[in-house]
C-alpha positions as protocol buffer text, in pm:
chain_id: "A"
residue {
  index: 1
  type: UNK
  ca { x: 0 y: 0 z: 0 }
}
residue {
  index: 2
  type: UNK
  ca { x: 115 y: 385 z: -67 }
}
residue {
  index: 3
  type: UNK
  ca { x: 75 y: 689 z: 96 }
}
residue {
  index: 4
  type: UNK
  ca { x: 36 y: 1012 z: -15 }
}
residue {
  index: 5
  type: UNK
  ca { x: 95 y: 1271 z: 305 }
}
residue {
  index: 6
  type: UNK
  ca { x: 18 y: 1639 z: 225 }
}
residue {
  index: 7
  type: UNK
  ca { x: 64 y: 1915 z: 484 }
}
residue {
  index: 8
  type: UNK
  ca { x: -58 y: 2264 z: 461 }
}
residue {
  index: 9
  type: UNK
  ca { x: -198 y: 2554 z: 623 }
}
residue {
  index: 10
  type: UNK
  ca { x: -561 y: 2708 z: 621 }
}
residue {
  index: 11
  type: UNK
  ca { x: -611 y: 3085 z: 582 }
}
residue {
  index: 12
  type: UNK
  ca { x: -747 y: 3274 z: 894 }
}
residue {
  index: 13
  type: UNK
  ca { x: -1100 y: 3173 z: 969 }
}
residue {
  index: 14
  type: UNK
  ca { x: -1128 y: 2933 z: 715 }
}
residue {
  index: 15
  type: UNK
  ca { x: -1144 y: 2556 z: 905 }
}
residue {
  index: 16
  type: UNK
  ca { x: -1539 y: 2500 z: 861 }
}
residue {
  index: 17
  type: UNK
  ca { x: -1526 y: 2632 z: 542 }
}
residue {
  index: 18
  type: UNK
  ca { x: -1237 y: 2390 z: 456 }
}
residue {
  index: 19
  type: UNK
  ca { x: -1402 y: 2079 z: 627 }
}
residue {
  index: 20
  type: UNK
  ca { x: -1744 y: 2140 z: 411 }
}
residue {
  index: 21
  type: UNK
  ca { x: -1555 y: 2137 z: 100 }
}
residue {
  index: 22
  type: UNK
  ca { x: -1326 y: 1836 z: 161 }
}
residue {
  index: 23
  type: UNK
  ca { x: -1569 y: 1642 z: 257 }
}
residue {
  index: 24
  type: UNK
  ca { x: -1889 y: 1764 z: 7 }
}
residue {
  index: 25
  type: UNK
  ca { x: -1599 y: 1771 z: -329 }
}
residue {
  index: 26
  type: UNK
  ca { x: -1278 y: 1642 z: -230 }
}
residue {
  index: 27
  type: UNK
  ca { x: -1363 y: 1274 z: -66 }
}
residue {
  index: 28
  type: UNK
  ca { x: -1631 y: 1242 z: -376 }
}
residue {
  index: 29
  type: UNK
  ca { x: -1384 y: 1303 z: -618 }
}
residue {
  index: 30
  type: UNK
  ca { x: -1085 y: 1040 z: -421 }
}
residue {
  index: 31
  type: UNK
  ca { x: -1311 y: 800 z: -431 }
}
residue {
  index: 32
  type: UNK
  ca { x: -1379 y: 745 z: -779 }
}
residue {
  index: 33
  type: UNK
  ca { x: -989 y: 773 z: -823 }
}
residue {
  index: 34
  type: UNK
  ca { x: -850 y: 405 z: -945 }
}
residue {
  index: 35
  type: UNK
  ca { x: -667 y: 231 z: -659 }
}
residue {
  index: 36
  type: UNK
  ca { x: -763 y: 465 z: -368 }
}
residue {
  index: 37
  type: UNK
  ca { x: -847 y: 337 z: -7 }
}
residue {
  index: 38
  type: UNK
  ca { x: -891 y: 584 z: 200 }
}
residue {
  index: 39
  type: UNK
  ca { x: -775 y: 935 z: 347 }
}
residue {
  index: 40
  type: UNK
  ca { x: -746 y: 1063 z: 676 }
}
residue {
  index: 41
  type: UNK
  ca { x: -739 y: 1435 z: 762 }
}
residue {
  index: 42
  type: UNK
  ca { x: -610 y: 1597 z: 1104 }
}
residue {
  index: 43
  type: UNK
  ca { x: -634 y: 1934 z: 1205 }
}
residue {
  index: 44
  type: UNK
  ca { x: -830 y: 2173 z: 1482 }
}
residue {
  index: 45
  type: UNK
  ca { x: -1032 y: 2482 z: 1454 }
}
residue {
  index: 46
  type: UNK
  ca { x: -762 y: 2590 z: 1698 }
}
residue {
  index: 47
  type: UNK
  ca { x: -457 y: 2569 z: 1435 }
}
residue {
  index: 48
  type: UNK
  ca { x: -444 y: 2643 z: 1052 }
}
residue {
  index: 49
  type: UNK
  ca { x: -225 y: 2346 z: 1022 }
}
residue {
  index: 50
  type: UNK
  ca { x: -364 y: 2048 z: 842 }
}
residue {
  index: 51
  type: UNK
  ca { x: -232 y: 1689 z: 728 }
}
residue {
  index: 52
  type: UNK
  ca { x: -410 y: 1461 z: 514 }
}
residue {
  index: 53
  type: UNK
  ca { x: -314 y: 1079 z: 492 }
}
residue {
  index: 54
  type: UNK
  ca { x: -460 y: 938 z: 180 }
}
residue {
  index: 55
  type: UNK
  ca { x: -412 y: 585 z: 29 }
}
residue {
  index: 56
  type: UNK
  ca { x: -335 y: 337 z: -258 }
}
residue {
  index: 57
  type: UNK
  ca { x: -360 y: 29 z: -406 }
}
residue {
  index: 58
  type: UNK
  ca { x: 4 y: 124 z: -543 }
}
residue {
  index: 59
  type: UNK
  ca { x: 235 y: 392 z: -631 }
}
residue {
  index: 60
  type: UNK
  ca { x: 150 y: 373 z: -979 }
}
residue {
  index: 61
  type: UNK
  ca { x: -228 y: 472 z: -863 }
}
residue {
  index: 62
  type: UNK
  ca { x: -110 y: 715 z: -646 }
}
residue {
  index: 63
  type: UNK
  ca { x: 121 y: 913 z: -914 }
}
residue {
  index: 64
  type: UNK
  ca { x: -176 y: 869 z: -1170 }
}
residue {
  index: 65
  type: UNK
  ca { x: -440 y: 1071 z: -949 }
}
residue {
  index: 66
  type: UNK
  ca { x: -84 y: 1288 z: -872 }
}
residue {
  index: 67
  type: UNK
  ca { x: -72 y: 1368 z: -1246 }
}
residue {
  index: 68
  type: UNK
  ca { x: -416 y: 1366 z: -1357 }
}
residue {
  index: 69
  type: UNK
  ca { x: -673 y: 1517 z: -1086 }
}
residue {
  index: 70
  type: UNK
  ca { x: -456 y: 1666 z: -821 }
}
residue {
  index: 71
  type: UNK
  ca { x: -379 y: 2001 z: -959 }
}
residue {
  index: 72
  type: UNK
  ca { x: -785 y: 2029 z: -972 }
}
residue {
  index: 73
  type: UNK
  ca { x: -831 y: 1953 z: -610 }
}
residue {
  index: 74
  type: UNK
  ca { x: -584 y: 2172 z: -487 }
}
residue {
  index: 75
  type: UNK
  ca { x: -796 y: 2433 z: -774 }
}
residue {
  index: 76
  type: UNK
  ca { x: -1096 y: 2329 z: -552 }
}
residue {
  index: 77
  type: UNK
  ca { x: -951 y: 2434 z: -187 }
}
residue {
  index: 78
  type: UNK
  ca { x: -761 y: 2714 z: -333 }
}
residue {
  index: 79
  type: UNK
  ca { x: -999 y: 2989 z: -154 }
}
residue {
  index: 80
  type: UNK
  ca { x: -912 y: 2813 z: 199 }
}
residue {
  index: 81
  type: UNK
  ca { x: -562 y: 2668 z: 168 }
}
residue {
  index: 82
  type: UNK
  ca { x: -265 y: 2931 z: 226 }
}
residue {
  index: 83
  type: UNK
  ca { x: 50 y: 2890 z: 68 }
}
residue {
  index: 84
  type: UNK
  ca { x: 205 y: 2555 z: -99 }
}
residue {
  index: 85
  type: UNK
  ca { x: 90 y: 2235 z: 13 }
}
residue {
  index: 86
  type: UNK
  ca { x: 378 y: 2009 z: 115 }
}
residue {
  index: 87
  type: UNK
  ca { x: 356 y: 1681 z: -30 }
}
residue {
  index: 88
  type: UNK
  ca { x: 565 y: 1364 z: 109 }
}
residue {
  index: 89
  type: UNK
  ca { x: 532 y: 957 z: -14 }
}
residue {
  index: 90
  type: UNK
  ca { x: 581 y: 696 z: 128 }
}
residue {
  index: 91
  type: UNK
  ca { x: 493 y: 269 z: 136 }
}
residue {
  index: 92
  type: UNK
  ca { x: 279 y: 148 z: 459 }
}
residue {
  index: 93
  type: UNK
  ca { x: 559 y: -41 z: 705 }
}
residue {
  index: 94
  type: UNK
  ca { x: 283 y: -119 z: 1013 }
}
residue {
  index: 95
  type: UNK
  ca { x: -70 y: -96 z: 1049 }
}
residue {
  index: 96
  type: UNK
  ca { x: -321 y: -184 z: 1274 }
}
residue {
  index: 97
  type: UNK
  ca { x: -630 y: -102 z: 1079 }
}
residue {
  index: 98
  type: UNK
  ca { x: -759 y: -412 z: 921 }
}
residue {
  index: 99
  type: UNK
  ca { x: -787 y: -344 z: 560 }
}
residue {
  index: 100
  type: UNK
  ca { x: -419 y: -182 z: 526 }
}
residue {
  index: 101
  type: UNK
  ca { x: -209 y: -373 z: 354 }
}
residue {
  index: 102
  type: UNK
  ca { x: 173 y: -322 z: 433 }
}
residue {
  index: 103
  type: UNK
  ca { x: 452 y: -328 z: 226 }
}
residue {
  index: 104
  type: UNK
  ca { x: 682 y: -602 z: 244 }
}
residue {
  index: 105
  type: UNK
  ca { x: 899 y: -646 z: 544 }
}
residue {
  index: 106
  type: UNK
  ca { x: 1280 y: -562 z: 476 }
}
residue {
  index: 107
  type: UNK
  ca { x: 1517 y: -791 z: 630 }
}
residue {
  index: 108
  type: UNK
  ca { x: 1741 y: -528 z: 847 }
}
């Protein structure tokens, strides 16, 4: 399994706004991406910090909803996010959720 982690901040006063519109036009939209499993989004009203965890099949899923829808979700939260997002990748070592695959283990 991959992951796609993506850190950013919110403008000022912007959290509910940002919550409605992830989850009314950005989940929609990751779900009908090939390969995707799931996301996960942290942050507080308090802080205009916010990390999303979102996951796939494979890398090769991952880099094709990188290349082909991305750019129009970011397009989508572009009136609440402030700044560049940060994006990081990575393969699942450990999980304790059921349906998370991990990736191999590497002898050490």
């Amino acid at each position: 399994m991959f992951v796609r982690k993506i850190s950013f901040q919110l403008k000022p006063n912007t959290f509910a706004e940002f919550s409605r519109t992830f989850e009314k036009e950005v989940i929609p939209v990751l779900n009908k991406q090939q390969g995707f499993k799931g996301e996960i989004t942290f942050g507080t009203s308090a802080s205009k910090d916010v990390f999303t965890t979102s996951l796939w099949n494979t890398q090769k899923d991952a880099e094709l909803y990188a290349s082909k829808t991305y750019n129009d979700v970011l397009k989508t939260l572009v009136n609440v996010i402030d700044g560049t997002p940060k994006l990081e990748t990575t393969e699942v070592l450990h999980s304790t959720f059921n349906e998370i695959n991990v990736a191999r283990s590497v002898a050490a």
